[in-house]
DOLUM-193062 format. One record per residue (C-alpha): residue in three letters; x, y, z. Coordinates in steps of 0.02 Angstrom, whole numbers, padded with zeros to 5 digits, always signed. Last residue first. Layout:
<recs>
ALAXYZ ...
</recs>
This chain:
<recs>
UNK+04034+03564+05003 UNK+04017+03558+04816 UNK+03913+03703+04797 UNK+04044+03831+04899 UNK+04175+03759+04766 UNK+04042+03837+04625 UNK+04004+03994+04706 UNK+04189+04029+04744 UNK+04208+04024+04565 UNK+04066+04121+04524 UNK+04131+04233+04658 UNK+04296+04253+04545 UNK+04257+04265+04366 UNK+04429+04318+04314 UNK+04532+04181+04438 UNK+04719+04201+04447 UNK+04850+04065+04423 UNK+04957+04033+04555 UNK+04895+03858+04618 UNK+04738+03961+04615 UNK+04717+04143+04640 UNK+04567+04260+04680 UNK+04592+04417+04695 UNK+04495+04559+04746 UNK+04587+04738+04764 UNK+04454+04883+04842 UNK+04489+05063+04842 UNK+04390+05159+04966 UNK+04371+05349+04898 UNK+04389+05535+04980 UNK+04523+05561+05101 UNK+04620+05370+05043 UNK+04571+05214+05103 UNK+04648+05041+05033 UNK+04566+04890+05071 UNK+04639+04696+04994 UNK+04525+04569+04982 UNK+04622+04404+04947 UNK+04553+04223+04896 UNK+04701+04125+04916 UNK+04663+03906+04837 UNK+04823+03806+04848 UNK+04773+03644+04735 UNK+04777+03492+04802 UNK+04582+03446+04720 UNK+04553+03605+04821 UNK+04652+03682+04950 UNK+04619+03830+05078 UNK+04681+03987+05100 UNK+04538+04157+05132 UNK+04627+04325+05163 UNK+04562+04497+05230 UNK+04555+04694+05230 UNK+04391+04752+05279 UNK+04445+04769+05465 UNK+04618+04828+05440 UNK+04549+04944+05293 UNK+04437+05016+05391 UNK+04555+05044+05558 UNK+04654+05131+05424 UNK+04541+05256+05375 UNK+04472+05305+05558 UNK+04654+05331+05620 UNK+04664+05456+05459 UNK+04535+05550+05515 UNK+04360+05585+05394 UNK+04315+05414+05394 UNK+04286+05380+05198 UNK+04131+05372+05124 UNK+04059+05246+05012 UNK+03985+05253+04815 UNK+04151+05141+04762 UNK+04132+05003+04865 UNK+04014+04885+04791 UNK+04129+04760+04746 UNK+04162+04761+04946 UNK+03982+04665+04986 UNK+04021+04539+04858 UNK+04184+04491+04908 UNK+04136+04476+05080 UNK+03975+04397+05020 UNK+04064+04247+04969 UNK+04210+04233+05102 UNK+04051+04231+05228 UNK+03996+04082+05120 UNK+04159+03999+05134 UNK+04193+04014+05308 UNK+04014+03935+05338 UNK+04083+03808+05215 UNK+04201+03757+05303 UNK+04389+03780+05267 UNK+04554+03690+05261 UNK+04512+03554+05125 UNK+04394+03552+04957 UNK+04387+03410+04870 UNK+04315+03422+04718 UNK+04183+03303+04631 UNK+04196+03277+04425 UNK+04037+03296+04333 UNK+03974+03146+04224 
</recs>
């Protein structure tokens, strides 16, 4: 028998563009950088971005944090629950996305 989670604060259109956020910005490191520096942090402001929600009570922030420098994009992905952090973090997101 599988146990059910509930999942509160967020649809699951939020959820799936949460997904391929993190998916689309694993795949950072072949990119350009804007060549000004207003360029560079307008990117980051606009790929930079936080998911909360709960599940089963539990305080779920998914976190993509953007950094641009000249040359490379460097991407932080986290994924932490009730303050523990996730290693396999879209197949987590996978599986709450499955149960809504």
């Amino acid at each position: 028998m599988t146990k059910t989670m509930t999942i509160e604060g967020i649809t699951k259109k939020e959820l799936q563009e949460c997904i391929d956020h993190f998916e689309k910005m694993g795949k950072t490191y072949f990119w350009n950088t804007p060549s000004n520096a207003a360029g560079r942090r307008w990117e980051e402001k606009r790929n930079s971005q936080t998911w909360e929600y709960t599940i089963d009570g539990k305080k779920v922030v998914a976190d993509v944090d953007v950094d641009c420098t000249c040359s490379n994009y460097i991407t932080h992905r986290s994924v932490v629950v009730d303050g523990v952090s996730k290693k396999m973090m879209v197949p987590f997101l996978k599986k709450c996305i499955a149960t809504l």
